[in-house]
Backbone bond lengths (Angstrom), bond angles and torsions (degrees), N, CA, C in turn:
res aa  C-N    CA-C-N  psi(-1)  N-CA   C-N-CA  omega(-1)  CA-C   N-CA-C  phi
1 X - - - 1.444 - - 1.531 109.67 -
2 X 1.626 123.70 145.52 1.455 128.26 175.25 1.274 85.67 -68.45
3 X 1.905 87.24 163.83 1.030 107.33 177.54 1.728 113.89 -134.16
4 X 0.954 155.04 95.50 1.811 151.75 172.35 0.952 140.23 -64.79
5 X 1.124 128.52 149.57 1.789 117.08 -158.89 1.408 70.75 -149.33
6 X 1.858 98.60 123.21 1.352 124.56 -167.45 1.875 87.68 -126.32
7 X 1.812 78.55 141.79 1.633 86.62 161.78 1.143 112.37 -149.05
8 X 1.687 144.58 147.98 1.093 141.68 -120.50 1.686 110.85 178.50
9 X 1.167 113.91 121.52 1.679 101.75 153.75 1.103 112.32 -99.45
10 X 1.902 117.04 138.47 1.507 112.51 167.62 1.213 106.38 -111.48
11 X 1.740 128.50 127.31 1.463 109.56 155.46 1.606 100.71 -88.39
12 X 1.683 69.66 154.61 1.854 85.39 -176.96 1.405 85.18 -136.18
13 X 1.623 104.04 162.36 1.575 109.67 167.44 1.858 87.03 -145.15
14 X 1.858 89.09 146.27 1.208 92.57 -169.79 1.768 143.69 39.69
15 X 1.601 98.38 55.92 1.264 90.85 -174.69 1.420 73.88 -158.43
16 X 1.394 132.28 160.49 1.790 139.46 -140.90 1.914 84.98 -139.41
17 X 1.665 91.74 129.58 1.285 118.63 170.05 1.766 100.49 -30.87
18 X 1.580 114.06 -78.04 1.262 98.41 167.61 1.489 158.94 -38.60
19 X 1.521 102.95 -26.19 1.145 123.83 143.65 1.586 115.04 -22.10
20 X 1.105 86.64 -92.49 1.680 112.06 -172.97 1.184 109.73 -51.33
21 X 1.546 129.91 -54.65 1.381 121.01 157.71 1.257 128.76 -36.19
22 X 1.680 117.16 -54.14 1.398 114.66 173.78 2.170 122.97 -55.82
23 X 1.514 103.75 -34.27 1.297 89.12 163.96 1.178 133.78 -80.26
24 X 1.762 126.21 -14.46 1.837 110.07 -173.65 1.490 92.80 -113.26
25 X 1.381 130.26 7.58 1.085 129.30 179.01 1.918 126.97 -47.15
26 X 1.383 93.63 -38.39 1.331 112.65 -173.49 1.584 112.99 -91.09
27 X 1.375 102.09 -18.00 1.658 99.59 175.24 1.644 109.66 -106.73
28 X 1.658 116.36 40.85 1.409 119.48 160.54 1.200 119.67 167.81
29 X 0.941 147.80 165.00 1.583 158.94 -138.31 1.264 105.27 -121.75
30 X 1.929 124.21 172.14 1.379 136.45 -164.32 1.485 92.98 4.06
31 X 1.876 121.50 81.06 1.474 89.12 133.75 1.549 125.17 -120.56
32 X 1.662 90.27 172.89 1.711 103.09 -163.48 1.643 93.96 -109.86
33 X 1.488 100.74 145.71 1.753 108.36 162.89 1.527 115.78 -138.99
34 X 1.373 93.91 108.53 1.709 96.42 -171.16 1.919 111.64 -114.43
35 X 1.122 98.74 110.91 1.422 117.78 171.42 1.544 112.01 -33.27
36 X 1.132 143.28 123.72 1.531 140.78 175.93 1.566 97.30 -104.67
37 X 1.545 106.35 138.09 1.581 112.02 163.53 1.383 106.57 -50.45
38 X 1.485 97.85 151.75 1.529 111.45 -165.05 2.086 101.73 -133.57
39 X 0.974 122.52 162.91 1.471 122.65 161.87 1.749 117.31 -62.96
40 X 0.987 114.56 179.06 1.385 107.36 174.45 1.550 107.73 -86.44
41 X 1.353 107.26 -33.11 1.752 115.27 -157.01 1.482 93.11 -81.32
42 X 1.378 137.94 -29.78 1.083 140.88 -166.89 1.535 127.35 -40.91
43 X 1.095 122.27 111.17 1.720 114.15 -162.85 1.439 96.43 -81.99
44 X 1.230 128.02 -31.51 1.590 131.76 -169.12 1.776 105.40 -108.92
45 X 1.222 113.31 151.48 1.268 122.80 -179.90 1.583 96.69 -117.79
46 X 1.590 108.41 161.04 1.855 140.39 -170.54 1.422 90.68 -113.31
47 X 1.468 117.51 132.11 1.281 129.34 145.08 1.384 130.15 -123.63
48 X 1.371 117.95 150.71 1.440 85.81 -171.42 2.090 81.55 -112.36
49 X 1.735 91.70 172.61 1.350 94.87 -164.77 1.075 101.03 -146.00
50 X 1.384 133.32 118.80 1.933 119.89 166.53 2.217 93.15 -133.53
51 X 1.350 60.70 145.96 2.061 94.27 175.67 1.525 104.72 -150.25
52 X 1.241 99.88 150.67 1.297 136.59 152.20 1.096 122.82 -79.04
53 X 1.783 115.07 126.24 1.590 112.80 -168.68 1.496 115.60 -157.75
54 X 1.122 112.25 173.56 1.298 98.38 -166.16 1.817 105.06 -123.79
55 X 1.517 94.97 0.92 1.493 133.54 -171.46 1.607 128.55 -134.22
56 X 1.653 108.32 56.62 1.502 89.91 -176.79 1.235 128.68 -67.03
57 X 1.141 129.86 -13.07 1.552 134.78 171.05 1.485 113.31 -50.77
58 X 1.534 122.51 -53.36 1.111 119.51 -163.82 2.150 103.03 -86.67
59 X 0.998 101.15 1.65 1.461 99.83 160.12 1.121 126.13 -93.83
60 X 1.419 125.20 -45.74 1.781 129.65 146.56 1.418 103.52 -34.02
61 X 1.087 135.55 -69.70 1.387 138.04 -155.59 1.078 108.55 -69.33
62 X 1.537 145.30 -30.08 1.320 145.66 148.25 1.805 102.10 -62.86
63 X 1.098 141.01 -90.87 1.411 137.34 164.58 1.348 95.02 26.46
64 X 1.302 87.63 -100.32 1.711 129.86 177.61 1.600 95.27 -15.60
65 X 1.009 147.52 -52.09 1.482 138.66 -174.00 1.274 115.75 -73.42
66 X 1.509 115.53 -24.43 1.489 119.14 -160.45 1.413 132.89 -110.73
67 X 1.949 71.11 -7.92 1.865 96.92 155.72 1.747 98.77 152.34
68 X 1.223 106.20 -150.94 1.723 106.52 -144.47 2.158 86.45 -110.65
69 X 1.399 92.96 152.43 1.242 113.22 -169.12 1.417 124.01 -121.60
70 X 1.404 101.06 105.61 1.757 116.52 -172.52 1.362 127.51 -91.00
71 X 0.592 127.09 170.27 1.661 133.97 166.13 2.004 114.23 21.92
72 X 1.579 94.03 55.54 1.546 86.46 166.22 1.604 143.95 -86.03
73 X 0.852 103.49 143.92 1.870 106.24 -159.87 1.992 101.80 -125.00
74 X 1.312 113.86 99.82 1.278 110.37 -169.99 1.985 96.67 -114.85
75 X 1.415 95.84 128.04 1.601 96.36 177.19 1.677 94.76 -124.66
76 X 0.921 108.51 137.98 2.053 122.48 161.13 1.527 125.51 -79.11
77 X 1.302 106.85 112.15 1.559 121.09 -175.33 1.494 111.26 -84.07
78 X 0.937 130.83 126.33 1.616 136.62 172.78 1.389 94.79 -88.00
């Protein structure tokens, strides 16, 4: 099976780094969640996020619930 190494900003508002880790965690390998500077006034926070998967749909589709989805960059690993 392919495999993808997705990278992504999610803003989220009100919903905890762990959060988000705990749901796409299980559908892919090395992932990273890195906080992006934010404004002060900002009600929502930027993260950036890359995993390995064997399923990018079902990581958008979780994403996708937990807030809005920026700048994706999907490459295919042999």
């Amino acid at each position: 099976m392919r495999k993808y190494c997705l990278e992504f900003i999610l803003n989220m508002q009100a919903v905890s780094p762990e959060t988000l880790r705990n749901s796409i965690v299980e559908f892919g390998e090395d992932l990273e969640v890195f906080p992006l500077p934010q404004d002060n006034d900002a009600k929502a926070r930027d993260f950036r996020i890359r995993i390995y998967t064997e399923d990018p749909a079902i990581i958008f589709d979780t994403c996708a619930q937990l807030g809005r989805l920026k700048s994706v960059k999907i490459d295919e690993k042999h």
